[in-house]
FIBAGU-122998 format. One line per field, with one value per atom (N, C-alpha, C): residue number from 1; residue in one letter; atom name; x negated, y, z negated. Coordinates in steps of 0.1 Angstrom, whole numbers. Last residue first. Layout:
<rs>
k = (NUM	...) $
r = (A	...) $
a = (CA	...) $
c1 = (X	...) $
c2 = (Y	...) $
c3 = (Z	...) $
</rs>
This chain:
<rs>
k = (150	150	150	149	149	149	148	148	148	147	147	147	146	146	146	145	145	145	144	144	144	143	143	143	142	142	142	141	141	141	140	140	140	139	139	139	138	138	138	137	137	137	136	136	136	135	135	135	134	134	134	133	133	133	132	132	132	131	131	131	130	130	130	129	129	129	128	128	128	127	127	127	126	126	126	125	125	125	124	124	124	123	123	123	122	122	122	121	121	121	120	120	120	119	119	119	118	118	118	117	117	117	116	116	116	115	115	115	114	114	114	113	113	113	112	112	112	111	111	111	110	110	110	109	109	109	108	108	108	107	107	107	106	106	106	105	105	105	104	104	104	103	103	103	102	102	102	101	101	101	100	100	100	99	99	99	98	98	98	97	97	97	96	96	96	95	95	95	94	94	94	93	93	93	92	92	92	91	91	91	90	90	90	89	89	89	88	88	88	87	87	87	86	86	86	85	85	85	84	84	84	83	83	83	82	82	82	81	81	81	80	80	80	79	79	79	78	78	78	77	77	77	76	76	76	75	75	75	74	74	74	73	73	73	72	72	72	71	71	71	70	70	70	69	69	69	68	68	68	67	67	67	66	66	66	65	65	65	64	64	64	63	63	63	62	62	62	61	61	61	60	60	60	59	59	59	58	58	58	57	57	57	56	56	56	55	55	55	54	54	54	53	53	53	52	52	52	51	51	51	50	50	50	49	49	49	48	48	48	47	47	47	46	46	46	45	45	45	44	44	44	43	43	43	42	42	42	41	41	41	40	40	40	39	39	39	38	38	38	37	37	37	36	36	36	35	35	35	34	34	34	33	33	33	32	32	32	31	31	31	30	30	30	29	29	29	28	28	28	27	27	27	26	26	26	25	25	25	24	24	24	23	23	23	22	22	22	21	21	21	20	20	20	19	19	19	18	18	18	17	17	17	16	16	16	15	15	15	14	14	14	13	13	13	12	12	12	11	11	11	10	10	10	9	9	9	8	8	8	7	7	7	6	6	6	5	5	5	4	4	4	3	3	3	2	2	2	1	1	1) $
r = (X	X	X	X	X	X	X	X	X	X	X	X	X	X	X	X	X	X	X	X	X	X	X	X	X	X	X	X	X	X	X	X	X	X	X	X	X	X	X	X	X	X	X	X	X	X	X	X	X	X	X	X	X	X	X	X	X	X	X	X	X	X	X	X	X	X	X	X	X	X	X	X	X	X	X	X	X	X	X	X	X	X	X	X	X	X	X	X	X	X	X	X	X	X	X	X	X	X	X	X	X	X	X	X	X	X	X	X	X	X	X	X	X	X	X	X	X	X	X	X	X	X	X	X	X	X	X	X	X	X	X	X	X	X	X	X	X	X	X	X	X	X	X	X	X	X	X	X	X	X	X	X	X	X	X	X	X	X	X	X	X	X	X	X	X	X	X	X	X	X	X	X	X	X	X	X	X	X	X	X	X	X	X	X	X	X	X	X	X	X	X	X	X	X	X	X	X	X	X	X	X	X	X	X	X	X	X	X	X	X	X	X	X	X	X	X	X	X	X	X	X	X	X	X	X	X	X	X	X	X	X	X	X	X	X	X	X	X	X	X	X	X	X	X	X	X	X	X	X	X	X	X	X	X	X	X	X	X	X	X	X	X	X	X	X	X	X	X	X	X	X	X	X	X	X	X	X	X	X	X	X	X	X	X	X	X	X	X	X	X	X	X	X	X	X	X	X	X	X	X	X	X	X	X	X	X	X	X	X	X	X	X	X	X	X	X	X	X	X	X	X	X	X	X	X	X	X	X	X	X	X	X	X	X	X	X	X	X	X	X	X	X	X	X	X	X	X	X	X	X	X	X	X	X	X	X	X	X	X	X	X	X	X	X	X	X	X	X	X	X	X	X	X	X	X	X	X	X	X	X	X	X	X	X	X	X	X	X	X	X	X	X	X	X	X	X	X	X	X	X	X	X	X	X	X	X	X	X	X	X	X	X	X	X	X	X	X	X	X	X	X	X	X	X	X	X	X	X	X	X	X	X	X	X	X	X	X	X	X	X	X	X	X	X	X	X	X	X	X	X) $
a = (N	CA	C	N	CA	C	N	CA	C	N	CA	C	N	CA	C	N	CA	C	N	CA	C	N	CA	C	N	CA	C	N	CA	C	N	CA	C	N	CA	C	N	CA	C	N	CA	C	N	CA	C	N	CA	C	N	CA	C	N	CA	C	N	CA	C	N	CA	C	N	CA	C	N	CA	C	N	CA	C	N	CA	C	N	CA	C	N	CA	C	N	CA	C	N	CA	C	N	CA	C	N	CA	C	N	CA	C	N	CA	C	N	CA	C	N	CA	C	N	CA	C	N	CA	C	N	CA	C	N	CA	C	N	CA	C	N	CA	C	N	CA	C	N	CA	C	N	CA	C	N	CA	C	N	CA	C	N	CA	C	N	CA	C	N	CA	C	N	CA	C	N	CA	C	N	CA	C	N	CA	C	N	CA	C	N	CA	C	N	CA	C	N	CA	C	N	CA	C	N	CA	C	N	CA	C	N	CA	C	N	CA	C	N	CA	C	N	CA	C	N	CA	C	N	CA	C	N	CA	C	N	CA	C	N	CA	C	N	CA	C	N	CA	C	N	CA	C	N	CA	C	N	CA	C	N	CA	C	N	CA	C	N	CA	C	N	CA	C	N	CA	C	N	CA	C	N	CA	C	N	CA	C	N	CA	C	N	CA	C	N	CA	C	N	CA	C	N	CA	C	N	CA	C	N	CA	C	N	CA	C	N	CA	C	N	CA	C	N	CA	C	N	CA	C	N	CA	C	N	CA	C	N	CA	C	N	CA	C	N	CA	C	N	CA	C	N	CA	C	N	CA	C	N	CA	C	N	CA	C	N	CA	C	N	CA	C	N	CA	C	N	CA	C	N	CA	C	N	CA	C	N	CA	C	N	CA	C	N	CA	C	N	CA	C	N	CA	C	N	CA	C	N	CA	C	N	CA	C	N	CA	C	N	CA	C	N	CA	C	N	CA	C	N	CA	C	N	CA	C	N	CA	C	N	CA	C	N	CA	C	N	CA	C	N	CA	C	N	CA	C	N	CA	C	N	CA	C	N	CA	C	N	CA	C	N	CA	C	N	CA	C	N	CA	C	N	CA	C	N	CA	C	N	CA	C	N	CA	C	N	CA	C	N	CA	C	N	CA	C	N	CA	C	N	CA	C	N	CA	C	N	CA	C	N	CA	C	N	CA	C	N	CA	C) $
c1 = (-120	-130	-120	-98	-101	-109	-102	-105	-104	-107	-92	-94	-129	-131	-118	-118	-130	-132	-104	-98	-109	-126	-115	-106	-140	-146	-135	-122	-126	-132	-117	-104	-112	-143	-136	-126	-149	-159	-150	-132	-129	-140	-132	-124	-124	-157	-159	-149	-151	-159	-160	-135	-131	-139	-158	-148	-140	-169	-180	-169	-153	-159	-167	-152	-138	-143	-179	-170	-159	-180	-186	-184	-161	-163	-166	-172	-156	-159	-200	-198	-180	-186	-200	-196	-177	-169	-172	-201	-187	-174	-216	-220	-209	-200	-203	-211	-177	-190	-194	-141	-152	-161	-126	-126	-136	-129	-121	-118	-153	-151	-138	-147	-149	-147	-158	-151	-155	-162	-168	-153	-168	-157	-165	-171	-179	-166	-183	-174	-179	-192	-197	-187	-201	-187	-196	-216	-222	-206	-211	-212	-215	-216	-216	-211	-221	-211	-211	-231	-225	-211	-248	-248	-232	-231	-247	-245	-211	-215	-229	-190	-202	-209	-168	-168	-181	-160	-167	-172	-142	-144	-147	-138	-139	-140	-120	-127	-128	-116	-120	-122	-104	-112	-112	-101	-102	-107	-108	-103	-108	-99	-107	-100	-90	-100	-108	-57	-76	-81	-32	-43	-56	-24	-19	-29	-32	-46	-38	-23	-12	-27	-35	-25	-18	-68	-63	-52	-76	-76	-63	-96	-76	-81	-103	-106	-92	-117	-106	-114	-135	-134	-121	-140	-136	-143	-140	-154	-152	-114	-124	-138	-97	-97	-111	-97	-104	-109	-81	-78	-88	-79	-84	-86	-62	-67	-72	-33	-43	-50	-33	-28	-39	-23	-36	-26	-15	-15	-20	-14	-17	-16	-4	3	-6	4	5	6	-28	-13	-11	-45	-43	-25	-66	-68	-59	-55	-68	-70	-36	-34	-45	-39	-38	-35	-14	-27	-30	1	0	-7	-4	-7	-3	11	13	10	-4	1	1	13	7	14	2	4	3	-13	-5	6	-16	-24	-10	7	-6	-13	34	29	17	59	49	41	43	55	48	38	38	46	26	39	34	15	14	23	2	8	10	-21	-11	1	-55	-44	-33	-77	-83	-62	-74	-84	-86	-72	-71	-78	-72	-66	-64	-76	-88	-85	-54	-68	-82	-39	-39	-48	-40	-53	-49	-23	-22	-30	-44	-43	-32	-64	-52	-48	-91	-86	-70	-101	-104	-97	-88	-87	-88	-97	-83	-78	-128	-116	-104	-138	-137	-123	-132	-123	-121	-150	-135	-125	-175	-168	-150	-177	-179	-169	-193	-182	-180	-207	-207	-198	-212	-201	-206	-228	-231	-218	-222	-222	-223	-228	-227	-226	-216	-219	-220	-218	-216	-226	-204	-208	-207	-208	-205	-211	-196	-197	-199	-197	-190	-199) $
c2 = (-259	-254	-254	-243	-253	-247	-231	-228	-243	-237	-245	-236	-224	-240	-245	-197	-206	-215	-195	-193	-200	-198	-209	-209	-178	-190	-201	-158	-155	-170	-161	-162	-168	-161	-173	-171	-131	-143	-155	-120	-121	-129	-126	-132	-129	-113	-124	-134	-87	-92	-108	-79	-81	-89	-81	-98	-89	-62	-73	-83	-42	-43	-57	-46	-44	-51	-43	-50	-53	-13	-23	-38	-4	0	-11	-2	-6	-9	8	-8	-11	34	27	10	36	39	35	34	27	26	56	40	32	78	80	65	78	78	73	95	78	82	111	108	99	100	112	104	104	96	108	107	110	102	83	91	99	61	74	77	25	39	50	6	20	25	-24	-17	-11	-41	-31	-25	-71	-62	-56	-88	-80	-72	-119	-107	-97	-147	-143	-122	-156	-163	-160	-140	-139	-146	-110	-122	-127	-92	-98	-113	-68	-86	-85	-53	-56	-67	-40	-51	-48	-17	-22	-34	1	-8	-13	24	23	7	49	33	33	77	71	59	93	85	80	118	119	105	102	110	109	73	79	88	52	65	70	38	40	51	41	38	36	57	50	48	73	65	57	76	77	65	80	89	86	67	67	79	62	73	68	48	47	56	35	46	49	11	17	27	-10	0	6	-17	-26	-19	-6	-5	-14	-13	-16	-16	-5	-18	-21	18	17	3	39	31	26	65	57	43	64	73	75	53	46	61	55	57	51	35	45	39	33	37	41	13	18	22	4	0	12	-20	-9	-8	-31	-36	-17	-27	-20	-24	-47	-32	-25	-71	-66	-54	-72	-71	-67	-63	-72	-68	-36	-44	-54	-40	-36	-46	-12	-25	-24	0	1	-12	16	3	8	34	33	21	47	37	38	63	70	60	42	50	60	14	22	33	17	9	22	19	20	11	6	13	20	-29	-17	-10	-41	-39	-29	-70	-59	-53	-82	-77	-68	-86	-95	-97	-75	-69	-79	-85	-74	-66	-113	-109	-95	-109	-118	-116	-96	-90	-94	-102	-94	-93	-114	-120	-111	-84	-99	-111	-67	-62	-78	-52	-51	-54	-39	-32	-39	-63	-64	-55	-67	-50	-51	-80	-71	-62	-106	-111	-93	-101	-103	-103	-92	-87	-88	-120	-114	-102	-124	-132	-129	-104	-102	-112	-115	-103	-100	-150	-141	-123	-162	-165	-150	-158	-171	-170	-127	-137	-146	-109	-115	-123	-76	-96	-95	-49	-57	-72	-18	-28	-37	13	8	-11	40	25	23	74	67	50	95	87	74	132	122	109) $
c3 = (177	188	201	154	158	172	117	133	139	91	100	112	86	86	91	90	97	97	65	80	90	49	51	62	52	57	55	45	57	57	17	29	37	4	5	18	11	15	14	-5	15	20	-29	-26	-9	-29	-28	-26	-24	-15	-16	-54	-33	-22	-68	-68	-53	-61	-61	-61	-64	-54	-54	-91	-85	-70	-102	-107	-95	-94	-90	-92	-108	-94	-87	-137	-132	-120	-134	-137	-134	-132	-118	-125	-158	-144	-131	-171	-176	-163	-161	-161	-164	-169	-156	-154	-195	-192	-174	-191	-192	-188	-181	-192	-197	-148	-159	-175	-121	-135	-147	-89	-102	-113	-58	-73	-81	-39	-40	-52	-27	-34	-36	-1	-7	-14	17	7	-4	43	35	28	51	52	43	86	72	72	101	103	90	125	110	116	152	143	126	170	171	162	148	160	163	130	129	132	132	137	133	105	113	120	86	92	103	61	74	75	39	43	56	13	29	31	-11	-5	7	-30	-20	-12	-55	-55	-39	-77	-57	-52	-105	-95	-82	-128	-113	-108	-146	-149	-142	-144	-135	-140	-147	-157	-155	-115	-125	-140	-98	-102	-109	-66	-76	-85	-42	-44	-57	-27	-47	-44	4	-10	-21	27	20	8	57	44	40	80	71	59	113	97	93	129	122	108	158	148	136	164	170	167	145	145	155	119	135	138	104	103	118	77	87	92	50	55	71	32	44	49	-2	10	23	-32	-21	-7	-64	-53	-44	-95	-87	-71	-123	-111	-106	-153	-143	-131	-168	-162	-155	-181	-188	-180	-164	-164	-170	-177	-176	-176	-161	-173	-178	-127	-135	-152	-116	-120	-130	-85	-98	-103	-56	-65	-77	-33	-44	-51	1	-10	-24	25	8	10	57	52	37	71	58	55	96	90	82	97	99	91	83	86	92	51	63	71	19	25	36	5	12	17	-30	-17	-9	-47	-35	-29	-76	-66	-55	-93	-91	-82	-92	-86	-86	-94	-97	-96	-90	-103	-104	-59	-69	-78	-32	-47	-60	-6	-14	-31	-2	7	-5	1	-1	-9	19	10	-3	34	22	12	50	43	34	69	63	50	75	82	75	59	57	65	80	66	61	103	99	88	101	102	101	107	89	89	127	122	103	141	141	136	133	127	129	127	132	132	95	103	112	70	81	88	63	57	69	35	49	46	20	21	30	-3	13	6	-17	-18	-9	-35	-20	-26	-53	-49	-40	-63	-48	-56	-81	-85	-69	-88	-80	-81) $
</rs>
């Protein structure tokens, strides 16, 4: 099994990152990694069905909502359909954390198997994935912030 875990600090206080990261369709996060979204449900065993950019081979991937805890400002969603992903049992989390009162730390972890693909080829996908989510919720989240009014 295969664990990434990756952090940002974001300028802007935790529950405003929250709106942007607790949003299982996951929007806000999907650009460059995902062209679309639908969901079926609502809350926990909630699925989204992304389909993927062209890059990843196009297609279309599935994960279900596992946990969902607006107050700790965490989620855990599992891979039910890998589509062209070369991941099993695969896993994601995502946490939201104050650090003070006007920024806060998001933490995002896949855990997997690798199928068929070298065990660095699969850590570099992951991380990859993880590193442009983060950075597309770095931009939402500070632009929701900059149209805050006091």
């Amino acid at each position: 099994m295969i664990r990434v875990e990756r952090a940002i600090r974001i300028a802007a206080p935790a529950a405003l990152a929250w709106q942007v990261l607790g949003d299982f369709t996951a929007t806000d996060l999907a650009g460059g990694i995902c062209k679309g979204i639908t969901l079926q449900g609502s809350g926990v065993g909630a699925v989204r069905t992304m389909v993927l950019e062209d890059r990843f081979g196009g297609g279309y991937v599935c994960e279900r909502l596992e946990s969902f805890d607006p107050v700790d400002r965490f989620m855990s969603y599992r891979l039910i359909d890998s589509g062209p992903v070369p991941f099993a049992d695969y896993i994601g989390t995502i946490r939201v954390t104050p650090a003070g009162p006007e920024a806060c730390v998001t933490v995002m972890t896949s855990a997997f198997v690798p199928v068929e693909i070298d065990e660095e080829t699969a850590r570099q996908m992951s991380v990859s994935n993880i590193e442009t989510a983060l950075a597309n919720a770095r931009q939402a989240v500070l632009a929701r912030a900059g149209s805050r009014t006091p």
